[in-house]
N, C-alpha and C positions, 0 to 999 in steps of 0.2 A: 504493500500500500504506500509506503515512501515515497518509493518510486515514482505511483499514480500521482501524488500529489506534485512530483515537483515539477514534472509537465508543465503545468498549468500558473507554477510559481512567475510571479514578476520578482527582478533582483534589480535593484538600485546599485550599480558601484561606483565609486567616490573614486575618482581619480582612474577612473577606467580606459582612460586613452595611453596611459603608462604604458610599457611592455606587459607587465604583471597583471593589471588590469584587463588590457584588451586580448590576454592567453585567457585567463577566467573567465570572461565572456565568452570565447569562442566555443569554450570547454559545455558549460552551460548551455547554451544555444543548442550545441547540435546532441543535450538530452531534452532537449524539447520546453526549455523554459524561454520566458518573457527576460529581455534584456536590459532597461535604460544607463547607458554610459554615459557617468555625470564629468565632468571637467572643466578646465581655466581655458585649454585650446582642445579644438577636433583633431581627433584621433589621424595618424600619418599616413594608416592602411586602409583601404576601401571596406568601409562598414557596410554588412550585409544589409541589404534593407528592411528588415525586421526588426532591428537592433536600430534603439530611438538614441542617441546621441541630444545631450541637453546642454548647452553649454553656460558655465555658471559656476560661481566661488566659493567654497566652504566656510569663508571668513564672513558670507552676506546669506541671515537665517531667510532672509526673503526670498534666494536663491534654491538654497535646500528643502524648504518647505515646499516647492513648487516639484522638486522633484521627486519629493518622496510621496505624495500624493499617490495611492492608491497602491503600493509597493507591499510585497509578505516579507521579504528579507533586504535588508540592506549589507552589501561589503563595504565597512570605511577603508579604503588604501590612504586614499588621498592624505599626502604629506611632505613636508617640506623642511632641507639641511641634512641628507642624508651625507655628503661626503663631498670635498672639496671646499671651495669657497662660499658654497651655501652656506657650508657649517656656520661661517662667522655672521651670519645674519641674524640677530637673536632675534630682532623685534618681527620679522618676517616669519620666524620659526614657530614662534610664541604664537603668533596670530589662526597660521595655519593649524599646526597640530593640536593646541589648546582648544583656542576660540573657535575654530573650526569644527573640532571631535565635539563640543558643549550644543552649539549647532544639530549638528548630526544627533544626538541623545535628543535633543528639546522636541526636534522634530518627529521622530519614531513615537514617542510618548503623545504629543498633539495629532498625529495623523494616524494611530494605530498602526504601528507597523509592532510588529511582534518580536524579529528575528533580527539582532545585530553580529554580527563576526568583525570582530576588530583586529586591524594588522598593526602587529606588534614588533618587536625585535631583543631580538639576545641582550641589548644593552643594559633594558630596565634592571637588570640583577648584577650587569658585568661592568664592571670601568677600571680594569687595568691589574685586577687582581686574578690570579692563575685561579680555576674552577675544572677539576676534573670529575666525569661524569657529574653532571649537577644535575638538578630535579625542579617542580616546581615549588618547594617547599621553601627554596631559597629565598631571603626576605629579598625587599625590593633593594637596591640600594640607597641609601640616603640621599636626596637633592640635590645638596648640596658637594657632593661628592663625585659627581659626572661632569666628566672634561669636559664635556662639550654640551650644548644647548637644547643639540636636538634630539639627546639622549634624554636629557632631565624632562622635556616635554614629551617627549613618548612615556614616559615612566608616569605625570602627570595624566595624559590621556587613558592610557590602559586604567590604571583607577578608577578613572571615573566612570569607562564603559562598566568593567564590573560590579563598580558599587550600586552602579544604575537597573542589576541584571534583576526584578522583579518590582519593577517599577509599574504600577498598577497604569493601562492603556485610559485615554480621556475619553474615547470612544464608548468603554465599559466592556471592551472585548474580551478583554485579560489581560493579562503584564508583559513586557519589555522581557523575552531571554536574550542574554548577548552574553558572549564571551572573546577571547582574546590568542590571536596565535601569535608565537616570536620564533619567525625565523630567523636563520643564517643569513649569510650573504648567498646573495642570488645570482645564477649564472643562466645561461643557457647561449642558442644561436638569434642571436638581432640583441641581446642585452643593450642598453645604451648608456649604461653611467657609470659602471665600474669598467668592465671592458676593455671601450674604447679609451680611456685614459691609461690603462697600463698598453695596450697595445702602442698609442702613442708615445710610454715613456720607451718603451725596448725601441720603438725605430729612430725615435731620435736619436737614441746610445749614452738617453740616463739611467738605464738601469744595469749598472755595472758590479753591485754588490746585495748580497740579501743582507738582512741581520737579525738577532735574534737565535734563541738556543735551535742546534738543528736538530733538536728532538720536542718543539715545542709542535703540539697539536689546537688548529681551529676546524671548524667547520664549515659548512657550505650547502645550500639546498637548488636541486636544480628546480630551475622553471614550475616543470611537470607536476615534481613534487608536492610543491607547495600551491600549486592548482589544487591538484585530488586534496590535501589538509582543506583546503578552504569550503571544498565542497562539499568532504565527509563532516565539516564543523557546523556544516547551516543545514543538516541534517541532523544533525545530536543535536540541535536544537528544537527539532518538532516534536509534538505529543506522542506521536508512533516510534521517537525514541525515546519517550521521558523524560526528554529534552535533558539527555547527561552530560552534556556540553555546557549548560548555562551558569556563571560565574566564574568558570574556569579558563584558565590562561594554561598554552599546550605549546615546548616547545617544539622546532621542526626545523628539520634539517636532512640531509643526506644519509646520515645515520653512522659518518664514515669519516671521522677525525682524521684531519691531515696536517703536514707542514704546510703552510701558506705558501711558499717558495716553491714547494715539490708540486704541490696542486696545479702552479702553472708553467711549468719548467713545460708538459705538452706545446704548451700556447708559446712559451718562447722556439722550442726546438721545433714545431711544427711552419712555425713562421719562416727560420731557416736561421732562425741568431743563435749564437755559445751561451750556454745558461754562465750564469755568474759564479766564479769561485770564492770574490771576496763576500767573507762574512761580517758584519761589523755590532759592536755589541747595542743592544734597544738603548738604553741610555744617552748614547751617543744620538741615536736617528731622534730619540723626544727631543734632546735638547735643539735638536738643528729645527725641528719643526715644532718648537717653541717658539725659536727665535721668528720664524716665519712667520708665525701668526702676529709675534709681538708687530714687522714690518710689516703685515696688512692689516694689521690695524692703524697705526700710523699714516701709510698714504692708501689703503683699501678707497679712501672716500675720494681720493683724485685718480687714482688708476686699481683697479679691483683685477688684478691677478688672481692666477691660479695656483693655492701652494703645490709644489709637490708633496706633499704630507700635510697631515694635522695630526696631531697629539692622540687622539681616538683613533686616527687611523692606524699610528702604531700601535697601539695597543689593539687593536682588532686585528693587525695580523704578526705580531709579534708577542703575543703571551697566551699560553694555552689555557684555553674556555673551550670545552663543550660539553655537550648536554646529552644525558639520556633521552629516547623515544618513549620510555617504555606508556608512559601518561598517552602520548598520542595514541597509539597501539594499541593499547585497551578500550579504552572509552570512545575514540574515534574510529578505529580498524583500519588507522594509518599504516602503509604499507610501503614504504619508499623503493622504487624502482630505481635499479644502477644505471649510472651514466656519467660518462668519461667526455673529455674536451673536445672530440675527432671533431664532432659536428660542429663548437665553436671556432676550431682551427678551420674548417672549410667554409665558414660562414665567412669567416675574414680573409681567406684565401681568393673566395669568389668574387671579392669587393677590391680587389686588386694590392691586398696588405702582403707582404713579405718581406724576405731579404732580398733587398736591390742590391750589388756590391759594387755600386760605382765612387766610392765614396775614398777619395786616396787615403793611405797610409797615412800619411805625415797627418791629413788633418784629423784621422781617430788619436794618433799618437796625438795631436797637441790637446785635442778633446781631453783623453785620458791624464794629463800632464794638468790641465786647467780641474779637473775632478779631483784629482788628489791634493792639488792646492790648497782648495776651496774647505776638503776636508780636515788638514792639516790644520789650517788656520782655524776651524772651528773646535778643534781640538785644542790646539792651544790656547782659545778664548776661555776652554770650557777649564785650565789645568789652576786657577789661580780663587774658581770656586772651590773645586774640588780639594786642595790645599786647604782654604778659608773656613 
């Protein structure tokens, strides 16, 4: 009977023009449900015509109200400062993911929508401290305690979905179930945000050293995966499953703890470049990408560069976190399917990415000569704290 029901289901997703987004939709659609993909821009790929695109901002309730209208479940994605220079956007971060997610609650609770699945992430629990096998049991992390901004408001949002999870409907239909998944980081073929910025750091030939212990483990969740979590999650939340999903936050991932370095050594070696031998130790890449924040902040407001790093960033792939399944597996009947980078390396192979070698000798050797400079001197900047 699940099943029959979800046919017929309308889904609202929040930020559904994403990659993430618009794999969930397609996923949905073709088991026979109702679509509307809400978003700030139209989606890049030709939307099926069945599938209603609305365009509109999670930060404007008049917005969201309009699109939740007549909806059974809502997916919230939509979010903002996940990695690079967004990061340092607080007051953009704060608006999206906070006032945004309060948004999204006010409006399922006035419109009767029943069903929320909130997307979450590894952070709310991690900011830089080693976590092997963890569970959900793990408190949240303190506030005040997340490097970065858009960590501290994801950790605010999830709360408030949950706390919201039997929030009596205005309609008088019944109550608000919502719960909360936290994936890994996300890969697949067409990914566009992590990605394409490592692929562009290997061709330009700044990525000449990993760092970090080479027995540390992170994790990782493909595309697919975390489609199926989303779908079996607004399914545990129906009456025909007892709704055993509702309050609960599920983490999700691969299932398959890796080195960060190893994980895409395929994508360097597949492209046609030399993986990196130098190692260099996480203290060293924080401080560098310390200081880089410190200079975007500085002149961020006249010229808004792109760091090579932020502070979260190492620590999301230079300290071992991850997380058991076993919460998703039971209660959801998460089932993560394996999958290796081939189809990423040929996604970017098809797009014209690899190794070109026209690039002379001398000007890698001065490259390499101006990289160890660079590092040198920030080493040295770093030896008179370190003394201190």
């Amino acid at each position: 009977p699940a099943m029959e029901k979800a046919r017929t289901d309308t889904f609202l997703i929040t930020g559904g023009c994403g990659y993430f987004g618009y794999r969930l939709a397609c996923s949905l659609r073709e088991k026979g449900a109702k679509i509307i993909l809400f978003d700030t821009i139209p989606p890049n790929q030709e939307v099926p015509e069945d599938v209603v695109f609305v365009q509109g901002d999670v930060r404007e309730y008049a917005h969201v109200e309009r699109a939740v209208a007549g909806v059974d479940c809502v997916f919230h994605i939509a979010s903002y400062g996940m990695s690079g220079r967004e990061q340092l956007n607080r007051h953009l971060i704060e608006a999206v993911n906070v006032q945004g997610t309060q948004n999204v609650l006010k409006a399922c609770v006035e419109h009767g929508v029943s069903r929320l699945v909130y997307t979450s992430t590894f952070n709310v629990v991690f900011g830089g401290q080693e976590i092997v096998n963890g569970d959900e049991s793990l408190p949240y992390l303190p506030l005040h305690l997340h490097p970065d901004h858009y960590s501290r408001t994801k950790s605010m949002a999830e709360m408030a979905v949950l706390k919201a999870n039997g929030t009596a409907l205005h309609d008088g239909s019944g109550v608000l179930r919502s719960c909360a998944l936290r994936p890994a980081g996300i890969y697949g073929p067409g990914e566009q945000r992590h990605l394409p910025r490592i692929v562009g750091y290997i061709e330009k030939g700044i990525f000449r050293f990993v760092y970090g212990d080479a027995s540390s483990l992170v994790e990782f969740v493909h595309v697919d995966n975390l489609v199926s979590a989303h779908v079996l999650a607004a399914e545990a939340l129906t009456a025909e499953q007892q709704h055993r999903s509702a309050g609960q936050p599920y983490f999700i991932s691969d299932g398959r703890p890796v080195n960060n370095f190893e994980f895409f050594r395929p994508l360097v070696e597949g492209l046609g470049y030399p993986f990196p031998k130098v190692r260099l130790p996480v203290s060293l890449i924080y401080f560098f990408a310390f200081l880089t924040e410190m200079i975007h902040h500085l002149i961020g407001p006249f010229y808004n560069f792109q760091p090579l790093l932020t502070r979260t960033e190492v620590y999301k792939t230079g300290v071992t976190h991850y997380f058991s399944m076993a919460k998703a597996k039971t209660e959801l009947g998460y089932e993560p399917q394996e999958f290796n980078l081939d189809e990423v390396v040929q996604w970017f192979r098809s797009r014209g990415h690899g190794k070109k070698s026209h690039r002379s000798y001398l000007s890698r050797l001065i490259l390499d000569i101006l990289c160890v400079a660079a590092f040198v001197a920030v080493a040295l900047s770093f030896l008179p704290l370190v003394g201190g």
